[in-house]
N, C-alpha and C positions, 0 to 999 in steps of 0.2 A: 582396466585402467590402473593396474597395480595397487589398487588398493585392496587393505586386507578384510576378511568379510567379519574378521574377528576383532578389526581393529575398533576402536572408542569413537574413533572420529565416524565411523562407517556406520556403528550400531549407532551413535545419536541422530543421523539422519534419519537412521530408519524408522528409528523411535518417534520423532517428530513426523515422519511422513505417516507411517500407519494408522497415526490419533489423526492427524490434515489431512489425510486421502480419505478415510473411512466421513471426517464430515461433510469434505467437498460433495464425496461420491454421494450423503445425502441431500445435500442442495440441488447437485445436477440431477437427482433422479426427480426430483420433486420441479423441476423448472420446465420440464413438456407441460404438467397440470399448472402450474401459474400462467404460463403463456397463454392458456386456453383461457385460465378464470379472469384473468385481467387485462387490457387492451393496451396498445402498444404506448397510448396517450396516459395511460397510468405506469407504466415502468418509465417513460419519459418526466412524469413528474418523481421519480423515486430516485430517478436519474438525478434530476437536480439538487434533491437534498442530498443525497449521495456525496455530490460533488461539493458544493459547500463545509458538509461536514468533513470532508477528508483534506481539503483546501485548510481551515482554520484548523482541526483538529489534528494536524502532521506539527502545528507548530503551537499548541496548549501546553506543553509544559518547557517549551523553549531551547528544544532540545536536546536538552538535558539528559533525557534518557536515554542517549548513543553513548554518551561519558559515562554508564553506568560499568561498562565492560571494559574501561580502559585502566583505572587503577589497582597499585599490585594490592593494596590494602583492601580489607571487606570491609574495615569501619567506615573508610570513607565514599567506596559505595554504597554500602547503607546510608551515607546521609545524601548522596547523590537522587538516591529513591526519596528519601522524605522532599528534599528541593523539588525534584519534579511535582510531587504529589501538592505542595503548595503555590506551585506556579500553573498549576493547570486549574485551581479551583479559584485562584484570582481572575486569570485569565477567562473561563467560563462565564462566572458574574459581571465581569466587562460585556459579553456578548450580550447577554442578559439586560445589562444595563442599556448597552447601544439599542438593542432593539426596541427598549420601549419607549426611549427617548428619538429615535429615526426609524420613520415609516420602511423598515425594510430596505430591498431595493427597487426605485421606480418601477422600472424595465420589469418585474414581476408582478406589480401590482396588481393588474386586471388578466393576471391567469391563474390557473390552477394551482400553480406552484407558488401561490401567495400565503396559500394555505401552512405552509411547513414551517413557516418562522420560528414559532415559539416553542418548536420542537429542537432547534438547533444548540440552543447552550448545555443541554443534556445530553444530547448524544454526542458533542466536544467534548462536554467533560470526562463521558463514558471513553470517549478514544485515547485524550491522554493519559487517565488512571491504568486503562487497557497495555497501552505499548512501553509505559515505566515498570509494569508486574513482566509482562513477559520477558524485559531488557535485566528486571532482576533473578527471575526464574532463567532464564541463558546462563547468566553469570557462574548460577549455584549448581547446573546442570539440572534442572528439573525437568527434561523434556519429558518424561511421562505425564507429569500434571498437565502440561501447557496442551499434549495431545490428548487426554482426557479433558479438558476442561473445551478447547476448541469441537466435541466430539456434542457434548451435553449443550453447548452453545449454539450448532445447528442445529442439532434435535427439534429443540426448542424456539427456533425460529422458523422451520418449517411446518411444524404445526401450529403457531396462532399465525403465521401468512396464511393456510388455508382454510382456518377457522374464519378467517375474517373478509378472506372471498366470499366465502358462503353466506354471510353477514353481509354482503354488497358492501363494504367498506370504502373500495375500490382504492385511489393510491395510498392510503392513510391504512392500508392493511399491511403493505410491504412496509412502510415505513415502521409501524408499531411491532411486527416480528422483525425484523432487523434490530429495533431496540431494544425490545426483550431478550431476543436472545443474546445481545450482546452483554446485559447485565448477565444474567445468568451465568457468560460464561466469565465476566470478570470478578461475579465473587466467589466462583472455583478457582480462580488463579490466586485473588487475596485466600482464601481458605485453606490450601493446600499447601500455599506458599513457605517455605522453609523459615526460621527465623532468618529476618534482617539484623544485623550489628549494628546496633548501637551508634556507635561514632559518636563526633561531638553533637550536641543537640543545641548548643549556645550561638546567640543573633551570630557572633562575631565566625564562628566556624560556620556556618551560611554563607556570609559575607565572602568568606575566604575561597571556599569551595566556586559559589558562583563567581570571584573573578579569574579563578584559577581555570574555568573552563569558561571563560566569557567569549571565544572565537564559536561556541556554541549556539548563544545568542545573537552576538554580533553578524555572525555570516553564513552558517548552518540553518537559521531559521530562512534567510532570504532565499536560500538553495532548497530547503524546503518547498516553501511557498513558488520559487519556481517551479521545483519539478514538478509539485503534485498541479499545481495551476496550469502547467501548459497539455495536462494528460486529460484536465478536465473543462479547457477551452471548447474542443470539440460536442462536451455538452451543453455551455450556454450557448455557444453557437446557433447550435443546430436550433434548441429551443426556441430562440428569441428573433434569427432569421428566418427558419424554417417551419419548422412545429413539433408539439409532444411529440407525434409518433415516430417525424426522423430521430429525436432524442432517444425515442425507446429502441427503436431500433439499434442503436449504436450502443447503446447500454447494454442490450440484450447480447450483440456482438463481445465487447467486452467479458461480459460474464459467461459468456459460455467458452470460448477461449482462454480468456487470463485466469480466468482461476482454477484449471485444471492444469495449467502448466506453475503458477502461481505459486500453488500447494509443495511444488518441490524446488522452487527459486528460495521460494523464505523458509524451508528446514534447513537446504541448504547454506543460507547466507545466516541463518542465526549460527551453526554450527561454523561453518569457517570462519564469524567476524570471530569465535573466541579463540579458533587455534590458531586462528591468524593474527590477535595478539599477542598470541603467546610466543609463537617465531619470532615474532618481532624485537619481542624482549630479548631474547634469544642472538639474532642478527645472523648474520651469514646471508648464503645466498637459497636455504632452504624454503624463504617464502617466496621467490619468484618462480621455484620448481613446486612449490604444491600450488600455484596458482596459476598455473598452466594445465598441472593435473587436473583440478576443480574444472579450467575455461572448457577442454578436451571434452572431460564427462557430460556438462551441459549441453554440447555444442552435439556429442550425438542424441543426445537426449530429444531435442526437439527440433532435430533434422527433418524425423517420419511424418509427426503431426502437420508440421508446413505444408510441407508437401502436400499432405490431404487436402488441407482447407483453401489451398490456392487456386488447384486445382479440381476440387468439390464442394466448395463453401456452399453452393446455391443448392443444391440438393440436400447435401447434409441439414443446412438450417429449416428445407423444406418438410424433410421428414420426420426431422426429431422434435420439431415447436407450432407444425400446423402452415399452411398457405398463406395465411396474414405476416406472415414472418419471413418470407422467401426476401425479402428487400436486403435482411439481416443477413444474409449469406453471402449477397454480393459486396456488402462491408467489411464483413470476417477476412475474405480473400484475399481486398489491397491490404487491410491493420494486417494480415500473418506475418509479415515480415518487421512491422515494427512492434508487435507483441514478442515475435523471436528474440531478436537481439535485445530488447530491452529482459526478458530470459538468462538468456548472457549476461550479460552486466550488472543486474541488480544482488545478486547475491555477492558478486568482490565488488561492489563500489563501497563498501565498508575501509577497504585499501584508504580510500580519501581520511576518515577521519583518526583511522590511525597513522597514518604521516601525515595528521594536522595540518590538511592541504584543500581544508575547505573552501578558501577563501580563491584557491586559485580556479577550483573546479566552477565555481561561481558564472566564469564565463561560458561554460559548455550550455551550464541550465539559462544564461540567457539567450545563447541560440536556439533553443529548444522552445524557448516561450516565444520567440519573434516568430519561430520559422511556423510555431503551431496559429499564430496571429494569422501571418499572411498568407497560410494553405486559406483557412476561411474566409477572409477578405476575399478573396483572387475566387472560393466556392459563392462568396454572396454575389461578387461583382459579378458573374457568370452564371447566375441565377442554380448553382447546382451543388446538391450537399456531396451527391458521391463526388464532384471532382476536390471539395475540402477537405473529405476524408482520404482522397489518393494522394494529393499535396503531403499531406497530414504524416501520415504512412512511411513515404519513401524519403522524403526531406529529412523526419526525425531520424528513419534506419540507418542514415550516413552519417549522421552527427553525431551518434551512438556506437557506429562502430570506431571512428574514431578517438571518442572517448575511451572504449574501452581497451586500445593502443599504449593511450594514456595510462590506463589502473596498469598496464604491464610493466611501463617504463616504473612508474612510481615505486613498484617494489624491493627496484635496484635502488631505492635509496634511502638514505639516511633523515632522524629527523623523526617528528612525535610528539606529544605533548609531554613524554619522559625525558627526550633527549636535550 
């Protein structure tokens, strides 16, 4: 792909993938024995809080922490990091507060997954302190810490998830190693962390900072909550029409797919969003040629694995997670294609908030939330999960590749929160 093996850009992915390949690869080894110690109706409940917390927790510190890589100053990212860090421990105590003030939500009341509530403003809080450390470790080039510290942080979630199998915990096992280890791995990244700068510390440079990136709140948060909302429809869905186990199963699809391609989208995309601002600053037309470079490498990247799963999803999920699991296989097959392309695109959809073009992208993620609505409406009304999930699938892959047309055109132009 023309890229050098010696180049900066090439060694920080690697850096970043060998610390995220080496965790993934212990999660995926460790997910045949979960499969086995826990039932499809307990990764369906883990499914939900899952979803939940990723839903609120994409928008705890108001995303703020995408603005951490875009100015040329370090003081005033370091105080972009402190912002964040106080808008996500506001935020958290809001949750905190709603929940004991409202019964949750109805619709969960009388199942399993009623159980998770009072577990949610900590593990918000844990995501937004999590993704403002790593948006300031990109900045400073820490990926050695960020792959060591994601490395110590599966470690440690693989073993009390199986400590507490054994304990019959059952969903409140996955749930309590997913939180542990996610502490653990965010205070290796505060630990490790390089000094932050200073900046102003006074109300009034707050004040400044947050209206200086206010299209962050204003319409990055709503983009937010669409995108991560419409990827996690397909869990209440299936939950609240269907049951835990089609939940689990679809979770189980998810994780055994996205996050082994997953692990090289976000080394990849943390490392292009910084030199892909830095061309920016730059101009010319060198960022629409290294963003075709980037599309290219992806695109063979996760040509092979498709192929596999479309064409042996149902064996492969049969052999690697046990026969209660074969359901998983024929879900992996239709999502391959919109796991793929969303592959694609998530690593340069960074292009939007450096040409400050959030607010246009706004409309793609509400086709993505409609179109993710109406696959399950059209799977309830039809009494069938798989065909919500093939709707689900093929609807979002077109929307997606088209977007991604979009991040191409964008690069040819002008415009920024600099310009």
């Amino acid at each position: 792909m023309k890229f050098s093996l010696k180049s900066d850009y090439f060694r920080h992915i690697a850096t970043l993938l060998s610390g995220t390949a080496a965790a993934q690869l212990i999660l995926f080894a460790a997910t045949p024995f979960l499969a086995r110690l826990y039932s499809p109706a307990d990764f369906g409940v883990y499914a939900v809080f899952l979803a939940f917390t990723s839903i609120l927790g994409v928008v705890a510190s108001g995303r703020y922490e995408i603005a951490i890589l875009l100015p040329r100053s370090d003081e005033e990212a370091g105080q972009l990091f402190r912002l964040c860090l106080i808008i996500t421990s506001l935020f958290a105590l809001f949750c905190f507060l709603l929940i004991l003030l409202w019964e949750f939500f109805p619709f969960f009341e009388n199942s399993e997954a009623y159980r998770i509530r009072f577990w949610l403003p900590g593990a918000i809080w844990l995501q937004g302190v999590w993704q403002a450390l790593n948006s300031i470790g990109n900045r400073y080039k820490s990926y050695k810490n960020i792959a060591f510290s994601r490395l110590i942080g599966s470690i440690v979630t693989v073993v009390v998830t199986l400590l507490f199998a054994f304990w019959d915990f059952a969903a409140m096992g996955l749930i309590a190693g997913k939180l542990i280890g996610q502490s653990v791995e965010t205070f290796c990244l505060y630990f490790y962390q390089k000094r932050v700068s200073a900046g102003d510390k006074s109300a009034a440079g707050f004040q400044n900072l947050f209206l200086k990136y206010q299209n962050m709140l204003r319409f990055s948060t709503i983009e937010g909550l669409l995108n991560t909302g419409f990827k996690q429809i397909p869990v209440f869905a299936l939950s609240a029409k269907f049951s835990l186990n089609a939940a689990g199963f679809y979770s189980m699809t998810q994780n055994i797919l996205s996050k082994p391609v997953g692990l090289v989208s976000s080394a990849v995309g943390q490392v292009f969003f910084r030199e892909a601002a830095e061309l920016h600053h730059e101009g010319g037309a060198a960022l629409s040629r290294f963003f075709v470079k980037n599309l290219r490498m992806l695109f063979l990247l996760i040509l092979p694995p498709t192929l596999l799963i479309i064409f042996f999803g149902k064996p492969v999920f049969g052999w690697l997670l046990g026969s209660q699991w074969l359901e998983a296989g024929v879900y992996g097959a239709w999502l391959m294609p919109f796991i793929a392309v969303t592959f694609l695109k998530s690593p340069l959809s960074c292009i939007i908030d450096i040409k400050n073009q959030i607010r246009q992208n706004l409309i793609f993620e509400i086709l993505f939330f409609c179109m993710s609505l109406a696959a399950f409406y059209l799977g309830s009304f039809f009494q069938s999960a798989l065909l919500g999930v093939q709707i689900f699938s093929l609807g979002n892959s077109v929307i997606g590749i088209i977007q991604l047309f979009w991040f191409y055109k964008l690069t040819k132009t002008s415009g920024g929160f600099d310009k």
